[in-house]
C-alpha positions, 0 to 999 in steps of 0.5 A: 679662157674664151677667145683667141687673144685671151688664149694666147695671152695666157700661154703668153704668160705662163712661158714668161719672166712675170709667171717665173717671179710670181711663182717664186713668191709662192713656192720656193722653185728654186729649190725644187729644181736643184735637188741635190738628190736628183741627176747631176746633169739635168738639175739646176746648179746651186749658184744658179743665176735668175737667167739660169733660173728661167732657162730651167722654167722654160724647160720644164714648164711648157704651154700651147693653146689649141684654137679649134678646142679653146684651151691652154694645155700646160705640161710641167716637170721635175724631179719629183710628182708631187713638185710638178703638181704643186708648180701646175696648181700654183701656175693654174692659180695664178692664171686665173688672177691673171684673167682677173687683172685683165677683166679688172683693166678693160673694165677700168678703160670701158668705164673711164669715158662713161664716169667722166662724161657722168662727173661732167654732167652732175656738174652741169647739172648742180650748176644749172640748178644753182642758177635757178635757185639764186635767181628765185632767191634775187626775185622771190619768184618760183614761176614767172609764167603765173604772175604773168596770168594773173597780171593779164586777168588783172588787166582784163577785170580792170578793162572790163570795169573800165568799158562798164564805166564808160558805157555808163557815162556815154548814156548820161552824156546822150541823155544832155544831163551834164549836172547828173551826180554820177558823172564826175565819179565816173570820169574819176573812176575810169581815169583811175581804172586807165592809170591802173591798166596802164601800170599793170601793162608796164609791169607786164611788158616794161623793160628791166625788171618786168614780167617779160624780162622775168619770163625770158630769164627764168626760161633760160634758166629752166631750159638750161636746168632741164637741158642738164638733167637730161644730159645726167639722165643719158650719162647715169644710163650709159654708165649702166649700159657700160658697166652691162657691156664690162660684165657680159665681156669679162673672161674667166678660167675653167679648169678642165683637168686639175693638175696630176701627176704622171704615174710613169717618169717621163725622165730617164725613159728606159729605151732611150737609156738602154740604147744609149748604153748599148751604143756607148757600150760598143763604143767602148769595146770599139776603142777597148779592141782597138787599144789592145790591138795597138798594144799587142802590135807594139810588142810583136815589133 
């Protein structure tokens, strides 16, 4: 596994209780070290408790990490090969859904934060564009700003009209024709054309319910709704990058060396066996002589 941390965490839990019990769900390791056929001294007793039990794991199940080559090295015996090849592969196996739980767990924590902060924004964001669709649906109006232009080229056609009318009838008043046919419509026409220009600026600039007010309200409301979309845009993006960031820091196991069994038994090794007779041995033809030089002197007496 890539890292001191993930390294030692690994060696960690293969030396512990957690590893023990995960093992007997598959395999049955109580049986494999008591082994009625094996030597009575080194085998775990049949009524063996569960601390027993593990003082027999950590017996025959050791694991070192080497920092400089970044590898968890893993050393099992028992009574027979085949079983410590079962226990290696079962404990490599296990290893490596362990890795998994870990890559599941720091993806779980990187991403807490990101999908919260998403959940936030979606939720700003449908509100905002709640807002701005209830406002439409009170007023009837998508886009204020185009009433507003066409009020505004409403008052200029009517201003122009009204400037045309009055130009005309300042003509007909310097020429002292005050009986002439067109000015009493003219006098109407720009009073009609002042009143119209009059109402429409009202609209335009009145205070409730006028194109101003309109404005004011739908641009809060839009900087609102654009404000939240960019909000939902920045937290989709780092929900992404954070999901890149999980993946690229995911850990994984590589198996080196499958595991295989010693052809040699590491256990009774036959120099220490013939040492410890020969010194047993001696012992007893120490004591032997010595027994029987007590006796011979018992009867000399």
């Amino acid at each position: 596994m890539d890292g001191y941390v993930d390294g030692y965490a690994a060696r960690d839990f293969l030396v512990s209780r957690e590893a023990l019990a995960r093992l007997e769900h598959r395999i049955d390791i109580r049986n494999l070290f008591i082994r009625t056929n094996s030597d009575p001294l080194v085998r775990l007793p049949k009524n063996a408790d569960d601390d027993q039990l593990f003082d027999a794991y950590r017996a025959r199940v050791t694991a070192r990490f080497n920092m400089l080559e970044q590898i968890v090295v893993m050393d099992v015996s028992s009574f027979k090969p085949e079983d410590s090849v079962l226990i290696a592969s079962s404990l490599v196996r296990m290893t490596e859904e362990f890795a998994d739980q870990m890559n599941q767990r720091a993806r779980e924590d990187a991403l807490r934060f990101s999908e919260q902060e998403l959940a936030r924004a979606e939720k700003r964001a449908t509100e905002a564009r709640q807002q701005m669709a209830n406002w439409r649906s009170e007023t009837g109006i998508v886009d204020p700003t185009a009433d507003v232009t066409m009020l505004n080229g409403l008052i200029n056609q009517l201003e122009t009209q009204r400037t045309a009318d009055q130009n005309e009838l300042a003509t007909i008043d310097a020429s002292g024709a005050s009986d002439h046919p067109r000015r009493r419509p003219l006098l109407l026409d720009i009073k009609t054309l002042t009143d119209r220009i009059a109402e429409t600026r009202k609209r335009l600039g009145g205070p409730s319910g006028s194109a101003t007010d309109q404005i004011s309200r739908y641009e809060a409301l839009n900087a609102a709704l654009e404000y939240s979309e960019t909000n939902l845009t920045s937290a989709r993006q780092a929900l992404d990058y954070a999901r890149q960031a999980a993946i690229r820091q995911q850990k994984y196991v590589v198996v080196i060396a499958e595991p295989r069994a010693d052809g040699r038994p590491s256990y009774p090794d036959p120099v220490t066996s013939l040492l410890a007779a020969s010194i047993i041995g001696v012992g007893l033809a120490f004591f032997g002589s010595l027994i029987v030089s007590i006796v011979r002197s018992q009867f000399a007496a």
